[in-house]
N, C-alpha and C positions, 0 to 999 in steps of 0.2 A: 612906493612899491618897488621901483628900480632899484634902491637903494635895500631894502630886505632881501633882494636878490644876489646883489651885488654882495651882500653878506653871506647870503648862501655857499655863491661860487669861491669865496674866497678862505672859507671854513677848512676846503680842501680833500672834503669826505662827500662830493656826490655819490658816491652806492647809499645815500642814507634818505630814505623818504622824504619830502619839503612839505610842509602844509602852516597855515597861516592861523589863529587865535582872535577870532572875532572881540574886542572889547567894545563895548556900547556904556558909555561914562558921560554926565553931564558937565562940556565944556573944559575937559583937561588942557589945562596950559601946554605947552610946548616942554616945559621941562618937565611937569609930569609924565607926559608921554614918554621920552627918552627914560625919566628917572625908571617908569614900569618896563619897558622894554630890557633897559639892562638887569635888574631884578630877575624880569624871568629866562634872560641868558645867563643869569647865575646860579638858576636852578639845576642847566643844562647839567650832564655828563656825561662822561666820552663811552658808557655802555649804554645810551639810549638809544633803541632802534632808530629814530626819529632827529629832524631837524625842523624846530619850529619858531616863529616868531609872530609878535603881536601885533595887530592895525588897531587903532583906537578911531571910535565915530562917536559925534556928541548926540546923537538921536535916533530914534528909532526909523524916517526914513530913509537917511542916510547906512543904517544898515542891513536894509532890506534890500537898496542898491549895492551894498558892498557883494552882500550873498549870492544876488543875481548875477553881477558881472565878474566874480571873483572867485574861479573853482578852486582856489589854494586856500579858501576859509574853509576848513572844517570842523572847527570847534567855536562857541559864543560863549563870553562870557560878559553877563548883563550885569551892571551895579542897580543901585536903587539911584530914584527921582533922574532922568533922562527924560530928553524934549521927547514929544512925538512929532514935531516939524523940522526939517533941514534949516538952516539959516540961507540956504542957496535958493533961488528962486527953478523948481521942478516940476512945469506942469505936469508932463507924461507921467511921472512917478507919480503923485500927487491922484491925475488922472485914473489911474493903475491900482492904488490905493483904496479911493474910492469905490469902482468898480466891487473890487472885493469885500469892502466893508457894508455896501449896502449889500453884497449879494448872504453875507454873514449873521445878516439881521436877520434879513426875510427869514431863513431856515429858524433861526432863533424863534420868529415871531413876538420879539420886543424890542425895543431901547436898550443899549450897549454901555454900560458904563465907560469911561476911559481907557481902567485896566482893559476890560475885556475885549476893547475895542485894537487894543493896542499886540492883544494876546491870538484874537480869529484872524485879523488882519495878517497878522505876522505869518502865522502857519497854513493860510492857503495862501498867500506870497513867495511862501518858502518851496510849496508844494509842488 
């Protein structure tokens, strides 16, 4: 993230709004990531209201925590088939997860498939 900043300050046009482009992708290399980030500084141009760039997270709890701790996401963009577990070891989140996913059934009053699980979860997380 220092580094996405350090791209900010150096663009030279702070009067121009900063916000960050949530990607949740399963397991992008290192040079995917850069390959997608310069792509979508290529989209850039110099009458866009706006200065943005992308963080890439390989799972859905990892970007539950990006959202939480990270008020410069304001936009997600989800691909298909991504983990729903971090590879980092996160009780609390994990913890936190939980909490809302059984509190998501109950209202349900059924069994949660994966998608779904993955979809109530997210939006009272987000909430």
């Amino acid at each position: 993230m220092d580094r996405l900043l350090k791209d900010y300050f150096s663009t030279g046009d702070l009067t121009k709004p900063y916000f960050e482009v949530l990607i949740v992708s399963d397991d992008p290399t290192p040079e995917q990531v850069r390959q997608g980030r310069t792509e979508l500084r290529q989209l850039r141009r110099p009458e866009d209201p706006f200065i943005y760039e992308a963080v890439t997270v390989p799972s859905f709890e990892e970007a539950v925590a990006a959202v939480v701790m990270n008020a410069d996401v304001q936009s997600v963009i989800i691909k298909d088939n991504f983990r729903f577990k971090s590879q980092f070891d996160a009780p609390l989140l994990r913890s936190y997860l939980e909490q809302h996913d059984d509190a998501s059934r109950q209202q349900k009053g059924e069994d949660s498939s994966e998608k779904d699980r993955i979809h109530s979860v997210g939006l009272s997380a987000m909430a």
